[in-house]
C-alpha positions as MATLAB code, in Angstrom:
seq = 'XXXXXXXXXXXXXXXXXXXXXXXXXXXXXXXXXXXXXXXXXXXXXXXXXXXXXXXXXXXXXXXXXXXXXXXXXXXXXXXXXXXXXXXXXXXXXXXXXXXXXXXXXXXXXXXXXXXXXXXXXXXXXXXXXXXXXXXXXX';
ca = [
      15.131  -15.403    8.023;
      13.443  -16.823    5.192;
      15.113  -16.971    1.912;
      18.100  -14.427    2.786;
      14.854  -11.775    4.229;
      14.084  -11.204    7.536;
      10.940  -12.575    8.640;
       8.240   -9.870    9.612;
       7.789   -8.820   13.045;
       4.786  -10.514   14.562;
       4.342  -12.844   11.557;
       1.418  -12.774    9.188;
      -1.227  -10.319   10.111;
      -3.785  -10.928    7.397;
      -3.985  -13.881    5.001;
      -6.684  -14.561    2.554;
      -7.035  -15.827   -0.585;
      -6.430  -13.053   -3.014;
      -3.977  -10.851   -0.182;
      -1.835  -10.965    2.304;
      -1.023   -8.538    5.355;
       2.405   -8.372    7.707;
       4.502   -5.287    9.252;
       6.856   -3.495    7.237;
      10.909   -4.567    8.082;
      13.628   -2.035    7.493;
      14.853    0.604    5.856;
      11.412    2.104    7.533;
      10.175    0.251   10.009;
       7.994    2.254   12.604;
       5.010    0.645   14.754;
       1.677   -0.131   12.520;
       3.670    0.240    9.291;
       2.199   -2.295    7.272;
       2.576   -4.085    3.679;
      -0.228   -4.969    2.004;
       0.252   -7.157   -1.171;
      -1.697   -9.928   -3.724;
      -1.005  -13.225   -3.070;
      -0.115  -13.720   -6.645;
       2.410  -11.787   -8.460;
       0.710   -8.839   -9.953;
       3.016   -6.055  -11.743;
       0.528   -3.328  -12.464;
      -3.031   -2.226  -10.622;
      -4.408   -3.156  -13.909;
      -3.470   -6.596  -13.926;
      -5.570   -7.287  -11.229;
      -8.313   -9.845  -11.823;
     -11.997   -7.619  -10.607;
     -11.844  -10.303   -7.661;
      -8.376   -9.179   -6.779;
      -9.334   -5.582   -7.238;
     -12.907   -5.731   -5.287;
     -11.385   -7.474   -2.454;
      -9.074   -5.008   -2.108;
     -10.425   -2.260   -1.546;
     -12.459   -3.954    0.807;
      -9.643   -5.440    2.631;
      -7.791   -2.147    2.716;
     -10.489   -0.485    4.534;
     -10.354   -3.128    7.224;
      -6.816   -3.189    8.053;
      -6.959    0.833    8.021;
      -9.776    0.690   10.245;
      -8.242   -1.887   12.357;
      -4.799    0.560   12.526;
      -7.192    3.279   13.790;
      -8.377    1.362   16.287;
      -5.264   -0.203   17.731;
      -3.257    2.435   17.644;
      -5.653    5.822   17.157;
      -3.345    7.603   14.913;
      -4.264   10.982   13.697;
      -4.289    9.636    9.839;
      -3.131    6.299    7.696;
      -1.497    6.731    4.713;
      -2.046    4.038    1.656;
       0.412    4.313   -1.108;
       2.213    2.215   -3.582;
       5.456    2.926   -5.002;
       6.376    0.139   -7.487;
       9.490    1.357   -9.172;
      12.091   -0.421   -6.882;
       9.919   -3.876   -6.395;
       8.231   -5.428   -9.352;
       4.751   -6.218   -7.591;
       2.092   -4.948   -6.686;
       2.050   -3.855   -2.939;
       0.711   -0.859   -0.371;
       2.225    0.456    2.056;
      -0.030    1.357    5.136;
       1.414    3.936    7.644;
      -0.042    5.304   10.754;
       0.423    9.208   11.298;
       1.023    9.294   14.816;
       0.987   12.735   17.020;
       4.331   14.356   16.661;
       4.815   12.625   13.068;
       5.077   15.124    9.835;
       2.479   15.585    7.360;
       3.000   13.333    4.362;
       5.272   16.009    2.498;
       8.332   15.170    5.311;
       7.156   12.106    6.776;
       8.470    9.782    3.933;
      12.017   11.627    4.625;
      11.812   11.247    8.209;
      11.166    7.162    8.222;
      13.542    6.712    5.673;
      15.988    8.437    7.767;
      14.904    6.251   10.307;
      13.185    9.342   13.074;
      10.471    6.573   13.890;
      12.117    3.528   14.349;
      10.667    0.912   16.344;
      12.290   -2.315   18.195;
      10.862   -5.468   16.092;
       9.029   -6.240   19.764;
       7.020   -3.040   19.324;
       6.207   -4.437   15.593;
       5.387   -7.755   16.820;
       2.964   -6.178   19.639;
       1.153   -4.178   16.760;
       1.008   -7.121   14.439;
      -0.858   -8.590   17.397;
      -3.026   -6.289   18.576;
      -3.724   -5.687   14.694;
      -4.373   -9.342   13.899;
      -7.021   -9.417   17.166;
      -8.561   -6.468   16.047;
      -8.942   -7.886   12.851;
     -10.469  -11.166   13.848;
     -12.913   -8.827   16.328;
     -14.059   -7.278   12.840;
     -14.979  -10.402   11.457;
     -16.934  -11.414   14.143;
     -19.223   -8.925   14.918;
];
């Protein structure tokens, strides 16, 4: 733990200047969930610097593409809900065969349907991370 917070399964995923990638910890922690956030504290989308905001997209695209790869789910979400946490952050979630649309799938990780040992999270995170660095090199 670091801080009183659990440390995320598999350790850093993604780290650049402007963002930073790991896997999601509890309440809804199933394999590939990631968090996606600015290294900076940022409050509000619009608060983002057009650096911040250009590399994100592009980064976003990446790790989703990299999450299709690894794990060849049938969709990833990408949302943001800021109301509990004050910063900026995205939530990345594979849709894997047998999951609910997004109407019921929220409900069903939070109830904890999809739950995943932190081992499984840690393989992801690594199998993510390679694929990543694969990206970059080709």
């Amino acid at each position: 733990m670091t801080a009183g917070r659990r440390e995320t399964p598999g350790g850093v995923i993604l780290e650049e200047e402007r963002w930073h990638v790991s896997h999601m910890v509890s309440p809804a922690e199933v394999a590939g969930f990631l968090i996606f956030q600015p290294t900076r504290h940022v409050e509000h989308i619009a608060d983002l610097t057009s650096e911040e905001a250009a590399e994100m997209g592009q980064m976003l695209s990446r790790v989703s593409r990299a999450l299709m790869n690894v794990l060849s789910p049938r969709k990833v979400y990408v949302c943001s809900f800021g109301s509990v946490v004050k910063h900026v952050h995205f939530y990345l979630i594979p849709r894997m065969p047998g999951m609910s649309n997004a109407a019921r799938l929220l409900d069903e990780l939070q109830a904890g349907r999809w739950d995943c040992s932190d081992d499984e999270a840690a393989d992801v995170a690594g199998r993510v991370r390679a694929e990543l660095m694969h990206q970059s090199a080709s």
